[in-house]
C-alpha distance (Angstrom), angle and dihedral (degrees) to the residues before:
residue distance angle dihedral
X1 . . .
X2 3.63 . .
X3 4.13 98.0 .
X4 3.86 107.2 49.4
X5 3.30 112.7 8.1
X6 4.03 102.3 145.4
X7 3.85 125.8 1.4
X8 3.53 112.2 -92.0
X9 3.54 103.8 15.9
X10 4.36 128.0 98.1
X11 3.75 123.6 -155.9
X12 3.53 114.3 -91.9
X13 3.84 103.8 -176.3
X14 4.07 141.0 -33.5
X15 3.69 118.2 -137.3
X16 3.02 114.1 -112.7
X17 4.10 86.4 31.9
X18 3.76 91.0 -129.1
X19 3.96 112.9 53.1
X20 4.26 95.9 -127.8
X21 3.83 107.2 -133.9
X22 4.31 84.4 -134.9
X23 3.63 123.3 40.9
X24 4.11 139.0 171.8
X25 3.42 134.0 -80.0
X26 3.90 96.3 -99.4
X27 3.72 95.4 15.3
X28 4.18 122.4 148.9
X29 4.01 121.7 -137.1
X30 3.92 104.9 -171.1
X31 3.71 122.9 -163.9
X32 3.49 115.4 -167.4
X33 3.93 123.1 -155.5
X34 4.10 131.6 -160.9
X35 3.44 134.3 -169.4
X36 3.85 113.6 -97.4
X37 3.32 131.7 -125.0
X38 3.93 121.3 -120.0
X39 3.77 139.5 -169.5
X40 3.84 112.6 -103.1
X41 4.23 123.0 -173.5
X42 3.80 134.7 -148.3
X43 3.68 111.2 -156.1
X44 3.88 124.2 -163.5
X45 3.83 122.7 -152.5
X46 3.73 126.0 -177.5
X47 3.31 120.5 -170.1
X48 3.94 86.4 -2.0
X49 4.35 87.0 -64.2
X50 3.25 106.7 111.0
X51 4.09 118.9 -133.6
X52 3.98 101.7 -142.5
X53 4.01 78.7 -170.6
X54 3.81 87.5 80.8
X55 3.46 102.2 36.3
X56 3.65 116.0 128.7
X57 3.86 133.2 -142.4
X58 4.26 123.9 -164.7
X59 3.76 136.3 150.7
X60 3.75 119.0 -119.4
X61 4.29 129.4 -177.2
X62 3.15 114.7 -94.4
X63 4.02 109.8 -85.3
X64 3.79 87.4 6.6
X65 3.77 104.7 149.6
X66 4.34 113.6 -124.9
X67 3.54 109.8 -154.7
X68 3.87 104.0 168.8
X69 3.87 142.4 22.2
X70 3.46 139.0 -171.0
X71 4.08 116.1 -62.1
X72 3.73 104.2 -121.8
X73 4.13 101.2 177.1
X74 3.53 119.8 145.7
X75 3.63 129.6 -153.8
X76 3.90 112.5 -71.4
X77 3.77 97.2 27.1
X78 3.66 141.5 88.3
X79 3.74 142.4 -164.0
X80 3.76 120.7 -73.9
X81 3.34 108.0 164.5
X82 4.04 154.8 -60.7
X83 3.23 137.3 -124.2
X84 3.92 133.3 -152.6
X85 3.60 85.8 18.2
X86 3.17 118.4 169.0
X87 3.90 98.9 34.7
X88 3.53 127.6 -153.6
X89 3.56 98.9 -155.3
X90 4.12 115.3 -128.8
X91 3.52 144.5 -179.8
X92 3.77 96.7 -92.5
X93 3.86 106.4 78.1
X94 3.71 94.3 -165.2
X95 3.86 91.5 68.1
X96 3.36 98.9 43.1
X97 3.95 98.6 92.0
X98 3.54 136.1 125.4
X99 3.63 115.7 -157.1
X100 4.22 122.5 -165.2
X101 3.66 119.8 -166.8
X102 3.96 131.6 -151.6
X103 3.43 129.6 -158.6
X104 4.05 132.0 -171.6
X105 3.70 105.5 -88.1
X106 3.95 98.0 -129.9
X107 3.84 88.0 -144.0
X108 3.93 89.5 73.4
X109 3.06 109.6 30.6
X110 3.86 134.3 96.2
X111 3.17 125.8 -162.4
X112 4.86 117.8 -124.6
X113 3.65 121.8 -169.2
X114 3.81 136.2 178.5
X115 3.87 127.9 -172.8
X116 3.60 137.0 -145.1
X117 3.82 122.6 -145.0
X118 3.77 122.4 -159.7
X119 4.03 116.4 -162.3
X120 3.62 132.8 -177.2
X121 4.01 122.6 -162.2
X122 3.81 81.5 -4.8
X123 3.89 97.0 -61.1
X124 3.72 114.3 121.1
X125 3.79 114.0 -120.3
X126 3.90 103.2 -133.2
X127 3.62 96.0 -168.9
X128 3.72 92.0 58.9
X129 3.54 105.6 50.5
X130 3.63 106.9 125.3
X131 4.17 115.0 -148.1
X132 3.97 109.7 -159.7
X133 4.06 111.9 -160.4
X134 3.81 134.1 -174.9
X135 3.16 137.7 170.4
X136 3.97 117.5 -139.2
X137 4.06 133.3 167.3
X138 3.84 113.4 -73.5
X139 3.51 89.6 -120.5
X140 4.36 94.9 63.4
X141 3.65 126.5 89.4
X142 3.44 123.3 -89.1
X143 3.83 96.5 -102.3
X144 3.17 137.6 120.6
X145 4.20 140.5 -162.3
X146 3.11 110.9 -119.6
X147 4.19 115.4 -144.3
X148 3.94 102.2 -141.6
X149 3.75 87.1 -171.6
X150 3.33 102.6 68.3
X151 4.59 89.4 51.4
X152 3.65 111.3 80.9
X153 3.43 115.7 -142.8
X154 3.79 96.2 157.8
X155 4.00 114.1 56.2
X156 3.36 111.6 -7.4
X157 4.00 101.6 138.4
X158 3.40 111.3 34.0
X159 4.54 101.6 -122.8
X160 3.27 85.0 31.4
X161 4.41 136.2 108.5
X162 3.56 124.0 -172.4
X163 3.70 112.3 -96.9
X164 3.96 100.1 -170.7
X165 3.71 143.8 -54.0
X166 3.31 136.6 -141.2
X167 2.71 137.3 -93.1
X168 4.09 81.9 34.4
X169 4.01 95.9 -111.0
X170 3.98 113.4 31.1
X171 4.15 103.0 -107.9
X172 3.39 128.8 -122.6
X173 4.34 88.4 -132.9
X174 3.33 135.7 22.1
X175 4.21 137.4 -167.9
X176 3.73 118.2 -111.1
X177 3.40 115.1 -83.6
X178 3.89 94.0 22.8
X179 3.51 121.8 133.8
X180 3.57 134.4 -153.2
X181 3.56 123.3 -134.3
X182 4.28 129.2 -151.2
X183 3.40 120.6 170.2
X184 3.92 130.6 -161.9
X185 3.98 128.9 -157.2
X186 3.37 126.8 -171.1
X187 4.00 114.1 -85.2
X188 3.84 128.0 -131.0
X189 3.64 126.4 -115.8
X190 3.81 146.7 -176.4
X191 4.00 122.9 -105.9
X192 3.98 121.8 171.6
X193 3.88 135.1 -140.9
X194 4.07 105.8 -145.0
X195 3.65 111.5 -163.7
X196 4.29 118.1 -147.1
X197 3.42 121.7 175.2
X198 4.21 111.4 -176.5
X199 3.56 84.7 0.8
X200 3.47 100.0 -58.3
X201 3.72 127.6 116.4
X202 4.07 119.8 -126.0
X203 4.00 102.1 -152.2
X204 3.71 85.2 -175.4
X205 3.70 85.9 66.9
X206 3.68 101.6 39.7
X207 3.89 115.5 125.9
X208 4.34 129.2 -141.9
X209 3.47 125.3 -168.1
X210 3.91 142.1 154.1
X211 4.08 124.2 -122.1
X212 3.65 123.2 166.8
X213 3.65 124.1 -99.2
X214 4.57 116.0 -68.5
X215 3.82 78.1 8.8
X216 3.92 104.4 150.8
X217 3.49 114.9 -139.3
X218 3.64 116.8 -159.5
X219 3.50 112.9 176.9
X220 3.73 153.9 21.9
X221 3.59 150.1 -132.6
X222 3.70 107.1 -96.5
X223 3.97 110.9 -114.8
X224 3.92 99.3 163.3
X225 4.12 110.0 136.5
X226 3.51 140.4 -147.9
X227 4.16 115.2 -51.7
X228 4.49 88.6 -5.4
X229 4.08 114.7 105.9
X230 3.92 130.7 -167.0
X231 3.69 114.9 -75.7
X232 3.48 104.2 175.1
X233 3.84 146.8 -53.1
X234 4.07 137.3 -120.5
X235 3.76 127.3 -147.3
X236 3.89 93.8 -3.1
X237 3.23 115.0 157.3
X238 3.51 89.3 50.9
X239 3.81 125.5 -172.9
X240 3.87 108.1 -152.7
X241 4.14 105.6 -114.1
X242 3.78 116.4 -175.5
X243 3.23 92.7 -110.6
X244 4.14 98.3 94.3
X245 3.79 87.9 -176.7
X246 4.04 88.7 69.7
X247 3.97 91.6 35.1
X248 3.92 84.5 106.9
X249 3.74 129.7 137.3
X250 4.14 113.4 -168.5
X251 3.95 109.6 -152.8
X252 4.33 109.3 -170.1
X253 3.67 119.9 -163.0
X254 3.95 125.3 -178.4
X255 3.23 136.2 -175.8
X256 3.82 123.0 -78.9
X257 3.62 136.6 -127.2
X258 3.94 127.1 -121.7
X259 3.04 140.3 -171.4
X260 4.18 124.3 -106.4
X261 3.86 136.4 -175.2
X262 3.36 137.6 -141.2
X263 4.01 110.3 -162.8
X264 4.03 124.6 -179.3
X265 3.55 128.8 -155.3
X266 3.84 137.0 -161.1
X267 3.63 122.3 -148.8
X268 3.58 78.0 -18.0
X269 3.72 96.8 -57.1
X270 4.18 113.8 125.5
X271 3.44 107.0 -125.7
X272 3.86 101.3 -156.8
X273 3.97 94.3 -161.1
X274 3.78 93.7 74.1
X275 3.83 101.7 41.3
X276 3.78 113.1 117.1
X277 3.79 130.7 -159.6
X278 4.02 121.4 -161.2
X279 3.31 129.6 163.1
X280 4.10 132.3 -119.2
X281 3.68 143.7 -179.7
X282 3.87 116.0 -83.7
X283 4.30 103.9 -91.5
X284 3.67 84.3 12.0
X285 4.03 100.4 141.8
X286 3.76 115.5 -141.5
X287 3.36 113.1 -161.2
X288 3.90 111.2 171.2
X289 3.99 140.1 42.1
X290 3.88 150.1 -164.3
X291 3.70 98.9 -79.5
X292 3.64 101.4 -146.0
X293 3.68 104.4 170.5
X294 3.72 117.1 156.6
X295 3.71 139.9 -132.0
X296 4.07 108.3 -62.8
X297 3.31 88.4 6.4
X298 4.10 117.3 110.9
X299 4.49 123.5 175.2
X300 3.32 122.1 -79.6
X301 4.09 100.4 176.1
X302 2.90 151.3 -58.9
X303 4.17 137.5 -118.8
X304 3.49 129.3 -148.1
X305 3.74 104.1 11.9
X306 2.59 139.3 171.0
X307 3.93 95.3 35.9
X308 3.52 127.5 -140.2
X309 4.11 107.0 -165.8
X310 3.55 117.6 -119.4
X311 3.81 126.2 -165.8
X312 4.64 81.3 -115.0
X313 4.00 99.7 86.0
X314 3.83 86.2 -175.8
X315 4.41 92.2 64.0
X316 4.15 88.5 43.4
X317 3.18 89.4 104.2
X318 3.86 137.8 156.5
X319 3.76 131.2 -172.3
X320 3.61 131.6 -155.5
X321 3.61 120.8 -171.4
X322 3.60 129.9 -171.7
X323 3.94 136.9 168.0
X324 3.85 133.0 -170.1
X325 3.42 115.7 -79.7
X326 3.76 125.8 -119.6
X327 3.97 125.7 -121.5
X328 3.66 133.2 -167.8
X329 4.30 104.4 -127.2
X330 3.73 122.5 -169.4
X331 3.94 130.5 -125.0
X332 3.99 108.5 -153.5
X333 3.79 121.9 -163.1
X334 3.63 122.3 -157.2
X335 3.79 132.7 176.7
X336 3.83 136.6 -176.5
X337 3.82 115.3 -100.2
C-alpha cells in the first residue's frame, strides 16, 4: 500500500523509487511514511458573532500540538475564553478549529438607548413603548442604528391607519436618548343598510356609507313605502368593526293593517246600527260580508266589492244595498148561494 497506509500519514518515498514488478530471493522493498500536513482554523467571535474577516487559515503536522494564535482584540473588549485550545491537529479538517471569544470590557463601555412610542387617537400607549439598548466602547459616538423592522408603521392596531411619525420618515440613526414617535388614528370603514320588505331584500334600495372604527351607528335613513310599516331591525346599534363585510344593518318592513267598513242601507237609507268595521292586511282583498238583510227585505247590490285594502281607511269602503221585497197577495170573492 503506497497511498493510505495509516491515518494521518503521506508517502514519502519507496526504495527502490519504482516498486520492480520481479525481485530477488531475499530482496527488501521499503515504503516509507510521514506525517501529513492538515489545514487548521482560528476563529474570532465578538460579542459571540463571529467576524469571518479575521478568520485565519494555516497547515499544521499531523498530531502537531497548537498552543497559541494570533491576539485579535480590539479596543473595548477583553478575553473570555477559547475553545479547542490547544489543538492536536487531525485528519478531519472540520474539527480542527480553534475558536477565541471577546466580550465588551465593562470598563469602556457606555451604554446608548433610543425609544419608540406608539399612540393611538393621540394617547401614548405605555405598554408598547419599545426601549432599544447597546452597549458600545466609551470612546464611539453617541449613535445608534436604528432597526426599522422591528417599528410598525403598517398594522399595528387592528381599526387603525397610521396617521404620522416623527420624525416624518423613520431614520436610519438616531442620538442617545432620542425617541421615535408613530402615531395611529382610528381608520374608516364601510357598513351597509339592506332594505326587506315581506322578507325580501330591495338591492335598489340598499344603502353604503363610511364611519370610523367602534363608531356606533344608531340610525337610518327611513325607506318604509306606501301601506308597509316597521317590523323590526338586525344589528342596529351597530359599532363599526373593521371587518366591512359584517358592517351591516338589516331594516324589515311588512305590510300594515287598516281599517275597512262594511255599511248597509235600506231603501237607501244608512242604518248606522248595523255597520261593521274590521280590519285587514294592506292589498288584502275582501270579498264577502255578514249578510244581514231583514224580513221583506231582498239585495239590491252591492258597491265596492270585492275590496282591495288600501293604506286610506276612510275609501275602504263596502256597500250593502237592500230594498223591500215584492209578494204576490190574493183578492177572494165570495157570495151567498
Amino acid at each position: 500500500n503506497t497511498t493510505d497506509k495509516y491515518v494521518g500519514y503521506k508517502l514519502e518515498k519507496t526504495e527502490p523509487t519504482i516498486i520492480p514488478d520481479i525481485v530477488n530471493n531475499g530482496d527488501v522493498i521499503k515504503v516509507y511514511y510521514v506525517k501529513d500536513e492538515f489545514n487548521y482554523t482560528v476563529e474570532y467571535y465578538y460579542d459571540n458573532v463571529k467576524d469571518e474577516s479575521k478568520t485565519e487559515t494555516s497547515k499544521a503536522t499531523y498530531q502537531e500540538v497548537i498552543e497559541d494564535y494570533i491576539d485579535k482584540n480590539i479596543l473595548g473588549y477583553k478575553l473570555d475564553k477559547t475553545e479547542n485550545l490547544p489543538l492536536t491537529v487531525s485528519e478531519n479538517e472540520s474539527n480542527n478549529v480553534i475558536k477565541i471569544y471577546y466580550i465588551i470590557d465593562d470598563g469602556n463601555t457606555k451604554e446608548l438607548s433610543y425609544t419608540v412610542e406608539y399612540y393611538k387617537e393621540g394617547v401614548k400607549v405605555e405598554s408598547d413603548t419599545q426601549i432599544v439598548k447597546k452597549t458600545v466602547q466609551i470612546l464611539e459616538p453617541d449613535t445608534l442604528t436604528v432597526d426599522k423592522t422591528s417599528i410598525n408603521i403598517v398594522d399595528k392596531y387592528f381599526g387603525y391607519k397610521l396617521e404620522k411619525t416623527e420624525p416624518s420618515s423613520i431614520p436610519d440613526t438616531v442620538n442617545n436618548g432620542e425617541a421615535i414617535k408613530v402615531y395611529y388614528v382610528k381608520d374608516e370603514f364601510d357598513y351597509t343598510v339592506e332594505y326587506y320588505y315581506d322578507n325580501v331584500k330591495d338591492d335598489s334600495k340598499t344603502e353604503t356609507s363610511k364611519a370610523t372604527y367602534q363608531e356606533v351607528i344608531e340610525d337610518y335613513i327611513d325607506k318604509n313605502i306606501t301601506g308597509y310599516k316597521l317590523e323590526k331591525t338586525e344589528n342596529l346599534p351597530l359599532t363599526i368593526s373593521e371587518k366591512s363585510d359584517e358592517n351591516i344593518i338589516k331594516v324589515y318592513y311588512v305590510k300594515d293593517e287598516f281599517d275597512y267598513t262594511v255599511e248597509y242601507y235600506y231603501d237607501n237609507v244608512k242604518d248606522d246600527s248595523k255597520t261593521e268595521t274590521a280590519k285587514a292586511t294592506y292589498q288584502e282583498v275582501i270579498e264577502d260580508y255578514i249578510d244581514k238583510n231583514i224580513v221583506g227585505y231582498k239585495l239590491e247590490k252591492t258597491e265596492g266589492l270585492p275590496l282591495e285594502i288600501s293604506e286610506l281607511s276612510g275609501t275602504n269602503v263596502i256597500r250593502v244595498y237592500y230594498v223591500k221585497d215584492t209578494f204576490n197577495y190574493t183578492v177572494e170573492y165570495y157570495y151567498d148561494e
